[in-house]
Residue frames as a rotation matrix with the C-alpha (Angstrom) as fourth column:
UNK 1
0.583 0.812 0.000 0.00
0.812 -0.583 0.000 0.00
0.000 0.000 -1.000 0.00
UNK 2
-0.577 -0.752 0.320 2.04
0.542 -0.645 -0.538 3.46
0.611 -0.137 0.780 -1.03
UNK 3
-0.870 -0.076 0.488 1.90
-0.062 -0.963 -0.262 5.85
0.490 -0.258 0.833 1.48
UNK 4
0.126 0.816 0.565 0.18
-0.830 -0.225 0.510 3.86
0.543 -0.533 0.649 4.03
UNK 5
-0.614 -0.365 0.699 0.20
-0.755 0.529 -0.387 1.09
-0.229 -0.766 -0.601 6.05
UNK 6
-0.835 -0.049 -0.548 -0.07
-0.348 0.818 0.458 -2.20
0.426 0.573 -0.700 4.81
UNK 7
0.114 0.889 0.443 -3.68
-0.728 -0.229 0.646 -3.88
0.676 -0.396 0.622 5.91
UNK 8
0.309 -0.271 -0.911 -2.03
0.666 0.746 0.004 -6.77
0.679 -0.608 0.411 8.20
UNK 9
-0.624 -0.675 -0.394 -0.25
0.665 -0.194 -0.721 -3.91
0.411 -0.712 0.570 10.37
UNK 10
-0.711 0.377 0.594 -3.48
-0.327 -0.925 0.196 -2.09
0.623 -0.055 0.780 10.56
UNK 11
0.332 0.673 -0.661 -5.02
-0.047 0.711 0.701 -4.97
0.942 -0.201 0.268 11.13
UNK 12
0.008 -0.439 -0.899 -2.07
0.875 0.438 -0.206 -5.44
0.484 -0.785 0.387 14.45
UNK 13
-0.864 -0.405 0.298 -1.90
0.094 -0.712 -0.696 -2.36
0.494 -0.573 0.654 15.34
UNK 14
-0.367 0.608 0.705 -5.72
-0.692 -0.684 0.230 -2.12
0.622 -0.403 0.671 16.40
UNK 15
0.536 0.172 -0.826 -5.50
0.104 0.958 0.267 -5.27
0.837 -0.229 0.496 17.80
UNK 16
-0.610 -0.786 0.101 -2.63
0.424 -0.432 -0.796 -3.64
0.669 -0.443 0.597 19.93
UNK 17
-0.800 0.097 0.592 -5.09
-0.276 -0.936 -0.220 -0.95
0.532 -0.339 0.776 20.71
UNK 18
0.486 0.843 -0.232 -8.23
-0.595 0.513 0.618 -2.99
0.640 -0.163 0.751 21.46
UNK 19
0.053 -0.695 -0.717 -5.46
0.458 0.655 -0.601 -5.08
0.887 -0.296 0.353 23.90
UNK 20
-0.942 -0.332 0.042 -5.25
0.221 -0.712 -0.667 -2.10
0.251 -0.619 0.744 26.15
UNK 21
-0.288 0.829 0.479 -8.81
-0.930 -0.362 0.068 -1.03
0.230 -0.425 0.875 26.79
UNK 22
0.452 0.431 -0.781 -9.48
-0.223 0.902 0.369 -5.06
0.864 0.007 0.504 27.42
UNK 23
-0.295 -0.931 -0.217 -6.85
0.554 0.018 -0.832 -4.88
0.778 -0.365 0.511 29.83
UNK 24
0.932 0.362 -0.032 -7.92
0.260 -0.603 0.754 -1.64
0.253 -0.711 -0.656 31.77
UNK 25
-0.049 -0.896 -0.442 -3.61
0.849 -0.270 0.453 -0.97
-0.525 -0.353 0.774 31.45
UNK 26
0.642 0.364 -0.675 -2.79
0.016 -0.886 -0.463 2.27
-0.767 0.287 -0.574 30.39
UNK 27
0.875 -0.484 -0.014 -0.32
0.368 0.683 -0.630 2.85
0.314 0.547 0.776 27.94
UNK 28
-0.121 -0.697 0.707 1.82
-0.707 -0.439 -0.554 4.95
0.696 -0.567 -0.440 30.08
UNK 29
0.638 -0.055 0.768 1.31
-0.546 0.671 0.502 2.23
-0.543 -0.740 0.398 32.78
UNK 30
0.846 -0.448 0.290 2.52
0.521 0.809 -0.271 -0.41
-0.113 0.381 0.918 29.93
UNK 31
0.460 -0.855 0.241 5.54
0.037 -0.253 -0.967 1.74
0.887 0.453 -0.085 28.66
UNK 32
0.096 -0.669 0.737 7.15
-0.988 -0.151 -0.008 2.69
0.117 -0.728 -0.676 32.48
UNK 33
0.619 -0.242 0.747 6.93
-0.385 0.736 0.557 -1.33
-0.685 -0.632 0.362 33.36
UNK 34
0.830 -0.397 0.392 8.72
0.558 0.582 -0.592 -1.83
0.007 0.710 0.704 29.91
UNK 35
-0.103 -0.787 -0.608 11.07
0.533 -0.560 0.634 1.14
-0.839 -0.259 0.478 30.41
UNK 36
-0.641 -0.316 0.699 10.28
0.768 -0.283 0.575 2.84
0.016 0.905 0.424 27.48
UNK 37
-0.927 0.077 -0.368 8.59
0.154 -0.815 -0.558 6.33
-0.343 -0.574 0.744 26.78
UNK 38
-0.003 0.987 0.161 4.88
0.435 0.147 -0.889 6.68
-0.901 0.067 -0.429 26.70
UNK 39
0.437 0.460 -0.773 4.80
-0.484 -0.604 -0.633 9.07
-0.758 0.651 -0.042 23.78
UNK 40
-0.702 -0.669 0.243 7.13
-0.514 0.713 0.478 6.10
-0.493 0.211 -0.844 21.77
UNK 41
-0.855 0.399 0.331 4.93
0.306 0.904 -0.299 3.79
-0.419 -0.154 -0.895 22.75
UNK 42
-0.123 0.686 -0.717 2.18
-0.209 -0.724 -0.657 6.27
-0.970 0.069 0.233 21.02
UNK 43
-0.199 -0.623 -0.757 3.69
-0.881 -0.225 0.416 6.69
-0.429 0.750 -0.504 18.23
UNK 44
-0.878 -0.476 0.043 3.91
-0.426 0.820 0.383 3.21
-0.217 0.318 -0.923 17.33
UNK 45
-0.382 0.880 0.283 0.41
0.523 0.458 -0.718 2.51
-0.762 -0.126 -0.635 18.09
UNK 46
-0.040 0.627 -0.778 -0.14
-0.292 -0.752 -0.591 5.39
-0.956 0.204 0.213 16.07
UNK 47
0.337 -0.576 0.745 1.93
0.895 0.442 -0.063 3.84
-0.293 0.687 0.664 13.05
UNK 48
0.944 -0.297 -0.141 3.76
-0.319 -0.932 -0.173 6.81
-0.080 0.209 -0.975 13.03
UNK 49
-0.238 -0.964 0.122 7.24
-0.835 0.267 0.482 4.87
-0.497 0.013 -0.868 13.45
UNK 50
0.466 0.545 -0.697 8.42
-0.883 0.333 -0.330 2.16
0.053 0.769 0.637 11.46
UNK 51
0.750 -0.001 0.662 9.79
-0.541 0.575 0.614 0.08
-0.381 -0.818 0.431 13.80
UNK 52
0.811 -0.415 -0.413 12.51
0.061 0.762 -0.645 -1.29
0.582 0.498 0.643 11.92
UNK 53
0.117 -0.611 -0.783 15.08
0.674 0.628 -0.390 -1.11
0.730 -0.482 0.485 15.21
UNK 54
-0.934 -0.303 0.192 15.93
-0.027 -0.473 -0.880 0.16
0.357 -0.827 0.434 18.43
UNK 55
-0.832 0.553 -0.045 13.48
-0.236 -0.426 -0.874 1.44
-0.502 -0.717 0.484 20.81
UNK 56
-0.052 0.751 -0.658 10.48
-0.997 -0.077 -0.008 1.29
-0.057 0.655 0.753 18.05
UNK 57
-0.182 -0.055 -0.982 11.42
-0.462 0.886 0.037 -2.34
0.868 0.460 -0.187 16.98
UNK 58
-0.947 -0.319 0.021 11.26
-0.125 0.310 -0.943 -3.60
0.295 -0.895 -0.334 20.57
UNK 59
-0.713 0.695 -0.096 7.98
-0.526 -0.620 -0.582 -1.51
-0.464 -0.364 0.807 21.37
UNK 60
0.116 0.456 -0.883 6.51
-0.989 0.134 -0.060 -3.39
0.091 0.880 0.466 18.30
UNK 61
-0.470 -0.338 -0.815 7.87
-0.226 0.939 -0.259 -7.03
0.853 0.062 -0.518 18.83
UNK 62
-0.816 0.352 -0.459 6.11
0.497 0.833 -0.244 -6.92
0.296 -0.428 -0.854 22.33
UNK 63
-0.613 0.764 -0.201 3.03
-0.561 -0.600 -0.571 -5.44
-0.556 -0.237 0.796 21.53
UNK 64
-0.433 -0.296 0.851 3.03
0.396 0.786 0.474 -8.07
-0.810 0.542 -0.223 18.97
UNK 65
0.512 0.236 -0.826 2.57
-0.592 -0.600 -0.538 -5.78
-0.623 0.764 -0.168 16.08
UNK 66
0.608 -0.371 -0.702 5.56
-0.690 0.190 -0.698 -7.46
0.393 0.909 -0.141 14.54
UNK 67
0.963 -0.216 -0.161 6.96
0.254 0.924 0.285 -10.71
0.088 -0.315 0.945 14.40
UNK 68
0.557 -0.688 0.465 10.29
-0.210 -0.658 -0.723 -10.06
0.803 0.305 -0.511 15.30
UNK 69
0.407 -0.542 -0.735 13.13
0.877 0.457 0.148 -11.19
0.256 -0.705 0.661 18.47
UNK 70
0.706 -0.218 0.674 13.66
-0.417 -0.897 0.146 -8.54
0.573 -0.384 -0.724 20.81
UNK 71
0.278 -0.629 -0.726 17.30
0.746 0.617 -0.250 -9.31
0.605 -0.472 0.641 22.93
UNK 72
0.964 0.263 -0.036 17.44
0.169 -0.505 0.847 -8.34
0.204 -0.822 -0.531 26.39
């Protein structure tokens, strides 16, 4: 899809989001217990990042947006 997001990651990402209101976690609750920074952890949900390492790729691998080995 140009200049959009593909319909499998749209498909994970609101699955992501719909994960959190089932939950009753925030995502600032989820990002401090992961160490990472709520507005990141936005982002990503937002598909604003493209997660293709660091911080983003992580954020994304356990949110399970993307398949993908995150090393501690």
């Amino acid at each position: 899809m140009a200049g959009g997001l593909s319909k499998e990651r749209a498909r994970r990402l609101k699955l992501a989001r719909e994960s959190f209101h089932r939950s009753g976690k925030s995502v600032a609750e989820w990002a401090k217990e992961h160490g990472f920074s709520a507005a990141l952890v936005y982002m990503v949900l937002g598909g604003k990042r493209t997660c293709l390492r660091g911080q983003s790729h992580r954020i994304a691998v356990k949110l399970g947006i993307k398949d993908g080995v995150v090393e501690d």
